[in-house]
Structures are given as structure tokens and as C-alpha cells.
C-alpha angles and dihedrals in degrees: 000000000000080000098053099052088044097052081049095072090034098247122148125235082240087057092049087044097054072050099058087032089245143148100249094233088048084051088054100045092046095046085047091043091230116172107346088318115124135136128266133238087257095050088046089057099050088042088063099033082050095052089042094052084045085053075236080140119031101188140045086241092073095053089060091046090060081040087059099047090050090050094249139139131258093238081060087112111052111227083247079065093042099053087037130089130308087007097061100059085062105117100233133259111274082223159339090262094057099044082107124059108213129192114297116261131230099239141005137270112254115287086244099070121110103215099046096135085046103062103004107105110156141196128168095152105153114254111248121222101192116043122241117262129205097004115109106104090042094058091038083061095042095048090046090049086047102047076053111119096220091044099093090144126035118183119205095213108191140119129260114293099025089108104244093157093050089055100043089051084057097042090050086046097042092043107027080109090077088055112070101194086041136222134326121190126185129187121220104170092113089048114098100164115079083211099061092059097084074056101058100042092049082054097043090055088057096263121137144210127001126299115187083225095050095142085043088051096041092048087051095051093050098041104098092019123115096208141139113218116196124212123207134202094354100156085101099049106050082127091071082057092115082056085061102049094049092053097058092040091058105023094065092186104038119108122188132211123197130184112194141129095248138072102245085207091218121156100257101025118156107209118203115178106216101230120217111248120277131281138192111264120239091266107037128117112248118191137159087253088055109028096091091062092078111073094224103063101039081054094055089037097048091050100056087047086063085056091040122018087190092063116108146179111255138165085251091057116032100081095055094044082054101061086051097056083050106045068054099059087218096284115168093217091036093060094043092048081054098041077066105063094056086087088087116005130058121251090255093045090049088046083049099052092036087063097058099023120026101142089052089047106042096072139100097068120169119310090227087072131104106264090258100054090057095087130022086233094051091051092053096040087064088054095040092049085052084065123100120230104262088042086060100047088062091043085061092044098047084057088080089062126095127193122351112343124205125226090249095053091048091044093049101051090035097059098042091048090062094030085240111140089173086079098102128169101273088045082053096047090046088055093039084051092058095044079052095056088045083070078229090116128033119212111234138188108272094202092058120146125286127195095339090309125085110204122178117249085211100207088319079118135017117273092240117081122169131189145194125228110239096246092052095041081059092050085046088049105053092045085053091051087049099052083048088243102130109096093037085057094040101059089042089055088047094052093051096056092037088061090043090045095048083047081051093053086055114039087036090094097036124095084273101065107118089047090058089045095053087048093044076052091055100045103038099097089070097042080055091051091047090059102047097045092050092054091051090047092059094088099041097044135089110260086250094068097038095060074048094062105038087049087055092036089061105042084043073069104051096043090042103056102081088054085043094051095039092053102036098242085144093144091044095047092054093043105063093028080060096044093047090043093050085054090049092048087055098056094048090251099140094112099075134086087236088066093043095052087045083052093054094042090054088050090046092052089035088052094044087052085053112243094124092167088067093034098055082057097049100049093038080065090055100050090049088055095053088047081054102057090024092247092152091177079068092044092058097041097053101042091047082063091043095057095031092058086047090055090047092059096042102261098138105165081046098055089041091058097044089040094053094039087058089040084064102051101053088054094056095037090041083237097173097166095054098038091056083065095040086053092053099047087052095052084053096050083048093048091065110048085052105259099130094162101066092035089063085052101050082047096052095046093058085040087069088048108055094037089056080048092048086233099160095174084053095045086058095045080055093054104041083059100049080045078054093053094047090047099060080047095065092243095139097174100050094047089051088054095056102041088047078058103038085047082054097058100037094053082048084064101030083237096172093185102055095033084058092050088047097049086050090047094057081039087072098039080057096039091057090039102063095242089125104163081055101049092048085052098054095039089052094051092044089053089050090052098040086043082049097067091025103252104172094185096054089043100068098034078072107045093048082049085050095054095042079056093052090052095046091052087050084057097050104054088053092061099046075058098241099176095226123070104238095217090151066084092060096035088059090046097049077053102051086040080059093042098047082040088067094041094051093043091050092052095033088242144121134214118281123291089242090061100032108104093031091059093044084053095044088049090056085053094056091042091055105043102041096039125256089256088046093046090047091051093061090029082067104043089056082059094063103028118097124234106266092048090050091055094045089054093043 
């Protein structure tokens, strides 16, 4: 009991311990009498007078009640206690015949007798027969909003499945100490009229038979009552709303708890949204020792346990139990469903089927469960009927949508979808509110974090984003396949972000660039869904709106490779460039400058993942195809790759001649964008072959350019390579300056790539300059960003300037005169030599001319001192390890 009035106040047993001045296990032995242990009448005291000065206990009443359980009398406490502080301020015992609490009865005294609120307490809550698992702090929020004097109504808001029932059922037993004639919980899920509810709560609270005057009755009964009644189940009854309100306006001490999936909309509701139960987040670290801390997955874990005692957490095990949690969104329902399926599949086999078919697989609950709770779809399907048809119609429609959605997508496939142009923005929001309410989307922060940075979109998007939760966008989506509806929703959706992409190409290299890429961030996830849906759709769609498709699937491309570029996504990118340009190629659609720029934009990607061979053909192909139809934009992208990939694997002559030949065309066509890249390659190219010089004024010139174009991600390109410049010059400090600068901008924009070039960069100023440990922790960090997107050049620039570092560090331990060699050094470096080995074989390129005859020194150290048999053994290893192992072991 002391717990319960404790939790009540939300209050933990460590709290009441620092109180008492006790260990908390002694507390708790004490508290349990384990052993001899027990509290004395002293500790008793300061127990109560604790949980009175924390309004744990609001009446005398309750005193005697703790009295009671410790064996005490009621003159415990001397009147000089009672009249003193915290015990004064204890509303007195009705009477003498209620100074002790008994058990609760089942049922009620008649309703004639005189002295009801004088001897009536009350609980009905339902026994449970499994605990509840992951809801502390959740019930810990709820009973603090409801103690509270102004929270007469407090509404559980959650969809089907959340386990508001099974809250509210905790909350009434944790804090039915507050309430002095008890709880009272009533289920309505079988009720369908709004007019049968005064009913069942007159029954519930033991009352037979029907009376004509029933709300007068039941008003009268309340009235003097301190009670909580708690109403299950209430999102088909709003109707009984009125009910509600007279209830609370006669009944002064009554409080009422609902749990339903609608917003009942009544003045002094207290809303709680019931969360799902807790994840682990994208970047978090998940092992078997920390797994149970997230609700989800104890809940999963503790239900197939049920099923099979001998199951147990394990490394092998938790991340898959992990995605399931989280295909699951963390529904209570959802995860139990799925607990349930581990009789007979695998937890692999169960994550497999759960990606392609959750609503067929989620069935067969107990068989101790309401109809509608026996399957996920059958629990969706009783929201999804309380809607009214228009509400329905959006529901279908917002199926199509992955991931957060803004007002102005939803507006504008809504309203094409019906031909309504009346369907603005605020029509939209007014719809989206009721679906809310509906607890059948959830609002979300549009400015959440992307790729480890968190950039603000400005008024590029509304400020409202919503979102489904997965389970509930299936459920939206099959109801949308069955009205027909797919494809009509589909092409609308696809409209809309080609419209939004083709805004992206051209504000990307504008002042508000960062802003466009952190909406492009947000709303991702649906243009994903766009492509692979469309390419899905190609064989079950009329050849209309398959030429559709592939028209809007190539130009998605071409509006989408700068974000592409700028993010990393490069296997992504060709991917889908490949996938959209075979279906081309099968229509017979190669003739268009959708399919040209598609081609450049797969040669780009190709070439960033470092096959330049591929990449140079297919860019050759593209630029054939511009000359063809005189774009001469395409005809200077693609020859400045061209020329950029040749310089990377050493083809000078090559690069020059692509370089100046796009030069070239951006004079003649005033190309300024392009030409501020072309300008660029060629600085690099000039940088080394030494003529720095000209390469600081090429640099400079497309400086001007993109400044006067507000292209920060170019303006950093500019000055990494002036840092560049500075850095074969042996200015150590300016080139610092400029790369601390460049590596600004480019985190500003979660640019992988030239985050990872400016990281290896400050690696070699450090390197030179003797600051070791500095140099091996921002090379480390550049090779985990440039293995991240799976950029095999820059990966191997790092590994062969790691193993230069290892041997440095060798060498300089000899010098400091350790007696005893560190070849554990050399060992690491012959590794990384056999890892950048693979990297550069796989690309057809070499390390870097600045490093060149360094690493080709440092290799014959390594060679020498370990022993040409001993450096080939770990050469080797570094051959077969994977990455990740090569940079443990380094």
C-alpha cells in the first residue's frame, strides 16, 4: 500500500529511502519483512508524515488505513500531531465507520441508503493475468496529470493496438488511493448505441434493472462520491458526450478516465497521447546487456518466452529482434500478434515475411481477446469503419504516403485525385485534424534530424507534418488497392514531387541551398517510395502510363543528382538512373534529353563509387547524345567528368583535353555554372604538376562565380582546393584555415564526400607536422565516412596514409630509444599496404602523386625490418579483412 501511495505522487522507493536515511534494499526488506528485518514505530511515522508532505494521501482515512496494515492504532499519531504540519492539512474521516479502509467490495449498498459516501468504496478493475511491461514513466505522467485539481477529464488518445486499456487499467490500480470511494471501470466495446452508456455505467457500478430517470439516478448517486470512473473503449459513443459533461457538472468529485481513439472535443479535456513503446534510435548501440531497456523489445522478448521458456537474448539475435520491434512501430498488439508467430518460424523468417506481408501475419491472437483485437487488420478495420466517407477517402489516399508528409503534398494529390481544386491548404489541415483525432496519424517535428545534422527548412514547407505509423499506412494502402484507387493516387503523387524535385535542381545552387536539401531530407522517404513503386507499376499499367512513368522516372534523375551527389546516395543514384534507362531503352525512349542527362547522372554515381573505367563509357554515350540534340549544358557536364575521373587515374593528357574542350564550351555558351567546375578540375590537374600559379587563379575565378551564385557547397569545393594549393606549398597555416572552413560548410550540408577529403587533408598538415595521434583520428574518421557511401578512391587514399602513419609512429619510437622494437606498428601498416592495395586494384588507380614516393619508402621500411616472409603474412591479411576489421587492427 505504502507503494502505491508513493507511485501516486510519482515518487521513487530510493526517494522515500534518502527520507528514512536507508539503504534502498534495506527499505525494501524492511518494507517486505524479510528475514528479521521490519520498521520500526519511528520509521512508520516518518513513512506516513513523508507520503502526507508529498499529498501522496489526501484524508485521515488513509492514515488509518497504513496504521492498519502495520498493525497500529489509530491514537498512533497524538492530537498535537494531528493539528500540526503535514497532518493538518488531512481532510477528515467521513466517519468513524470508515476510519478503516477494507477490502473493496464487489458491488454497492443500495442507492437508498443515507450514509452512501460514508461507507460506498468501490473496485471492479479487471485482474490481469500478464504484467505490464515498459510503462512506468508513462503511468507516472498520466497519474500526476490526473491528481491534478483542474484534471476532471482525462482522455487516453491512441490507435488500436497502443494499449490504452491496458494503461488505464494500471493508472486506476496505482492511483485508486487518491480516490476515497475508489474506481470504477466500465467496458463499452460491445456497445454500439451512444444511448445505452448511462446504462452501463449504472450496471458496472452493481446496479440492476431500468429506471425512466436513469441520468437523474445516476447524477444522484455520484454526486457526493470521490470516485475515478474509468471508461473503456468510448471512440463509438461521442455521441454520449452530453452524458459526460453532466456527470462532471453534478458529480463535484468525480473524475473520469477514457481511453479511446478519438478526441471527444469536450471543454476541460485533458488529452494524453498513449506512446508506443520505446526503440532503439538509428545510431544507437544494441547489445544483448542493453536491449531490455527499450520496452519494445522486453515486450516481444517476454512474450515468446511465454511460448518458450528456453528462448534468450543473445548478440546473434537482438538486432533482428530489433527490426521487428520496429516494422512493428512498437505496438503493443502488433508485437504480441507477432510473439505469437515464433511457435513455428525463425526470427529471420518471421522479419522476412513481416516486410512483404504484416496484416496476414499479424492474426490468431488469444483467444481471450475482443473479436477485433484478434487480428492487426481487424483492429484497424473498427477505426477505419468510424470513419465517415470523405474521411475515408483521405485515409486511402494518405497510404501512398512513406515516411512524414507535408500539408501541401497531401493537398495537392488529394485534390487532383478528386478533380477538386477547391481543396486548398486550410480545407486539407481541417481534414488532416479529424484523421488526428482519429488517433489514425500522428504530428510530427518537421525540423527533425537528418544524417547526424539537423538544418532548418525556413518556410521552404509548412510547419505541420504528420505521419502514419507503418502498420496503419498497410492497412491505408490495401484499402486504397481494393477501391481501385492505386495507380490514380500514384501519378498524382508523382506529379506533385516532380514538380518539388525540378524546384530543388534549380534553387540547389542558390543562397538557399542548405534549406532545399534539408526538405529534400524530410521528404526522401516518399520520393523513394515514388521510384520503386513506379518501377513496380511498369508491368501492370497501360502503356500510357507507362511512357508516364518512365518520362517522370528520368527527369526524377536528373533533378535528383545533385542531392544524390551531395548526400552520397551514389549506389542509389545509379541505381535507379540504371533501372529508369533499361526501361527507356525498352520502349524505345533513347532519343530524349531526359534519357541523356539520366545517362550523365549514372556516369557521375558510377564514377563517385570508383569504377572510372564504366563510368568514362558511359559518359562518352551521354555526351554523344547532347551533341545529338545540340544541349551543349550536357555536353559540359559530362566532358568535365570525364576529364575529372581521367585525372583521378592518372590520364593527364586525357583530363587536359576533356577539361579545355569543356572550357570551351562554357565560354561560348556563357555557362557559368559549369564552367565554375571545369575551372576547378582543371586547378586540380595544375596543382599537380606543380603550377600552382595558374591553379589559384582558376580557383579564384570560379570562386567569384559561385559566390555571386550563393553556392556554398561550391565555395567550399573552391577553398579545399586553395587549402590544397597552400598545402603543397608548405603553408601549413593557411591551409589549415581554409580546410577548418571548407569542413564548416560542408557539415552544414552532410556532404560525406568532401568532409572525408577535408578530414584527410588536416590528416597531412598533422602528419608533417609531427601531431600523430591527430593525423590517425581524422584519417580514421575520413575512411568511416568515404566506406559509408562506398568511395573506393578515398578509401584507399586513407588506408595507404594510415600505413605511412603506422610506419612513422614505428620510427618514432625508435628514436625516443624504447628498447623494444613496436612492430605491432609495422605489422598494422603491411595490413593497411594489402588493404589500399585492394581499393586501388579494384579502381585502376595509385595513391596520390604527393604521397607517392613516401608510401613506396615507407613500404621498404616495413619490408626490412619485419622480413619479407613476415611483411607478406600481414600484406596479405589486409587482402582478405574486411574493412572494418582492417581499421580495428590498425
Amino acid at each position: 500500500m505504502v507503494r502505491d501511495y508513493r507511485r501516486s505522487a510519482g515518487f521513487t522507493q530510493k526517494a522515500l529511502a534518502d527520507v528514512l536515511g536507508l539503504h534502498q534494499q534495506v527499505l525494501s526488506r524492511k518494507m517486505s519483512n524479510i528475514g528479521f528485518a521490519q520498521l520500526n514505530h519511528a520509521e512508520v511515522k516518518k513513512i506516513i508524515l513523508t507520503l502526507t508532505d508529498w499529498q501522496a494521501i489526501s484524508n485521515q482515512a488513509q492514515v488509518d488505513e497504513l496504521l492498519n496494515q502495520f498493525d497500529l492504532e489509530p491514537n498512533f499519531f497524538s492530537q498535537e500531531e494531528w493539528e500540526s504540519y503535514p497532518l493538518k492539512r488531512l481532510a477528515k474521516s467521513p466517519s468513524n465507520a470508515y476510519s478503516r479502509l477494507q477490502k473493496p467490495q464487489s458491488g454497492l449498498t443500495s442507492l437508498g441508503e443515507a450514509s452512501l459516501s460514508n461507507t460506498f468504496h468501490f473496485d471492479n478493475l479487471p485482474v490481469q493475468l500478464t504484467t505490464l511491461i515498459g510503462r512506468e514513466t508513462v503511468v507516472a505522467q498520466a497519474g500526476q496529470l490526473l491528481t491534478l485539481p483542474n484534471t476532471r477529464l482525462l482522455s487516453f488518445i491512441g490507435p488500436g493496438g497502443s494499449g490504452k486499456t491496458r494503461l488505464a487499467i494500471e493508472v486506476g490500480r496505482v492511483y485508486k488511493a487518491n480516490f476515497f470511494h475508489g474506481v470504477c471501470f466500465v467496458n463499452l466495446a460491445e456497445i454500439t448505441d451512444s444511448v445505452r452508456v448511462g446504462a452501463a455505467i449504472y450496471q458496472a457500478l452493481g446496479q440492476k434493472g431500468q429506471t425512466p430517470y436513469l441520468t437523474q439516478e445516476l447524477k444522484g448517486f455520484l454526486r457526493d462520491l470521490q470516485l475515478l470512473l474509468i471508461l473503456d473503449n468510448f471512440e463509438q459513443l461521442t455521441g454520449a458526450n452530453g452524458l459526460i459533461e453532466e456527470l462532471l457538472k453534478f458529480a463535484t468529485g468525480l473524475k473520469i478516465l477514457v481511453t479511446t481513439r478519438v478526441v471527444l472535443r469536450l471543454y476541460g479535456e485533458q488529452e494524453f497521447v498513449v506512446p508506443t513503446l520505446a526503440l532503439p534510435g538509428p545510431g544507437e548501440e544494441l547489445n544483448r546487456e542493453n536491449a531490455d531497456k527499450y520496452d519494445a523489445i522486453h515486450l516481444f522478448v517476454e512474450r515468446i518466452r511465454a511460448i518458450n521458456p528456453d528462448f534468450y537474448l543473445a548478440d546473434e539475435n537482438v538486432w533482428v529482434i530489433a527490426k521487428i520491434c520496429h516494422q512493428l512501430n512498437g505496438l503493443p498488439l502488433a508485437l504480441e500478434l507477432a510473439a505469437a508467430r515464433t511457435r513455428l518460424l525463425s526470427l529471420t523468417a518471421l522479419l522476412d515475411r513481416l516486410t512483404v506481408q504484416k496484416l496476414d501475419l499479424l492474426s490468431n491472437g488469444s483467444i481471450s481477446l475482443p473479436q477485433r483485437q484478434k487480428t492487426l487488420r481487424n483492429t484497424l478495420g473498427w477505426s477505419y469503419r468510424l470513419l465517415t466517407p470523405e474521411e475515408q477517402i483521405l485515409f486511402r489516399i494518405l497510404g501512398i504516403f512513406r515516411g512524414s508528409f507535408s500539408v501541401e503534398a497531401v493537398q495537392a494529390v488529394w485534390s487532383e485525385v478528386l478533380g477538386d481544386p477547391t481543396i486548398n491548404e486550410m480545407v486539407t489541415m481541417d481534414w488532416l485534424e479529424a484523421l488526428l483525432e482519429e488517433s489514425l496519424i500522428n504530428k510530427v517535428q518537421h525540423a527533425e534530424p537528418t544524417y547526424g545534422f539537423t538544418l532548418s527548412t525556413g518556410n521552404l514547407t509548412s510547419s505541420s507534418r504528420f505521419k502514419m505509423l507503418e502498420t496503419i499506412r498497410e492497412y491505408a494502402l490495401e484499402q486504397l488497392k481494393f477501391q481501385g484507387e492505386y495507380v490514380r493516387c500514384y501519378l498524382a503523387k508523382l506529379n506533385y514531387y516532380l514538380e518539388l524535385t525540378g524546384r530543388l535542381r534549380e534553387q540547389i545552387n542558390g543562397p538557399d541551398q542548405n534549406r532545399w536539401l534539408n526538405m529534400l531530407d524530410l521528404e526522401y522517404a516518399n520520393i523513394r517510395t515514388l521510384i520503386e513503386t513506379g518501377l513496380s507499376l511498369l508491368t501492370d499499367t497501360t502503356p500510357g502510363e507507362q511512357t508516364e512513368i518512365i518520362v517522370a522516372g528520368l527527369k526524377l534523375c536528373r533533378n535528383l543528382g545533385s542531392y544524390w551527389d551531395t548526400r552520397g546516395f551514389y549506389v542509389e543514384g545509379q541505381l535507379t538512373a540504371n533501372n529508369f534507362l533499361a526501361a527507356a531503352r525498352q520502349n524505345e525512349m533513347t532519343g530524349t534529353k531526359e534519357y541523356s542527362w539520366t545517362l550523365s547522372i549514372s556516369g557521375l554515381m558510377t564514377g563517385r563509387l570508383g569504377d572510372f573505367g564504366q563510368a568514362q563509357g558511359i559518359l562518352d554515350e551521354g555526351y554523344h547524345k547532347f551533341a545529338a540534340l545540340h544541349e551543349k549544358s550536357g555536353e559540359a557536364y559530362t566532358l568535365n567528368f570525364q576529364g575529372s575521373f581521367a585525372f583521378l587515374v592518372g590520364d593527364y593528357t586525357l583530363a587536359r583535353q576533356k577539361l579545355v574542350q569543356a572550357e570551351e564550351i562554357c565560354y561560348q555558351t556563357n555557362d557559368k555554372r559549369n564552367l565554375g567546375r571545369v575551372l576547378i578540375s582543371l586547378a586540380i590537374l595544375d596543382q599537380t604538376l606543380g603550377n600552382y600559379t595558374q591553379a589559384n587563379d582558376q580557383i579564384r575565378h570560379s570562386l567569384l562565380i559561385y559566390q555571386d551564385e550563393g553556392n556554398k557547397r561550391m565555395i567550399g569545393a573552391c577553398l579545399n582546393n586553395l587549402a590544397g594549393t597552400a598545402l603543397l606549398e608548405q603553408d601549413y597555416e593557411t591551409a589549415r584555415t581554409y580546410f577548418y572552413e571548407c569542413l564548416r560548410l560542408h557539415t552544414e550540408q552532410a556532404e560525406y564526400r568532401s568532409i572525408a577529403y577535408t578530414l584527410r587533408g588536416l590528416a597531412t598538415i598533422s602528419y608533417y607536422q609531427g601531431e600523430y595521434s591527430d593525423a590517425d583520428t581524422k584519417l580514421l574518421e575520413s575512411l568511416r565516412l568515404s566506406y559509408r557511401i562506398g568511395d573506393k578512391y578515398q578509401i584507399g587514399q586513407n588506408l595507404a596514409l594510415l600505413a605511412i602513419l603506422n610506419v612513422a609512429k614505428f620510427e618514432r619510437n625508435l628514436l625516443d630509444d624504447i628498447s623494444q622494437e613496436p612492430n605491432h606498428y609495422l605489422e598494422a601498416a603491411a595490413r593497411l599496404m594489402g588493404g589500399s592495395a585492394v581499393q586501388f586494384n579494384l579502381i585502376q588507380a595509385e595513391i596520390e602523386p604527393l604521397f607517392k614516393d613516401l608510401y613506396l619508402k615507407k613500404i621498404q621500411t616495413a619490408r626490412s625490418r619485419l622480413g619479407e616472409a613476415e611483411f607478406n603474412n600481414y600484406y596479405n591479411k589486409g587482402l582478405n579483412l574486411s574493412l572494418s576489421m582492417i581499421t580495428e587492427k590498425s
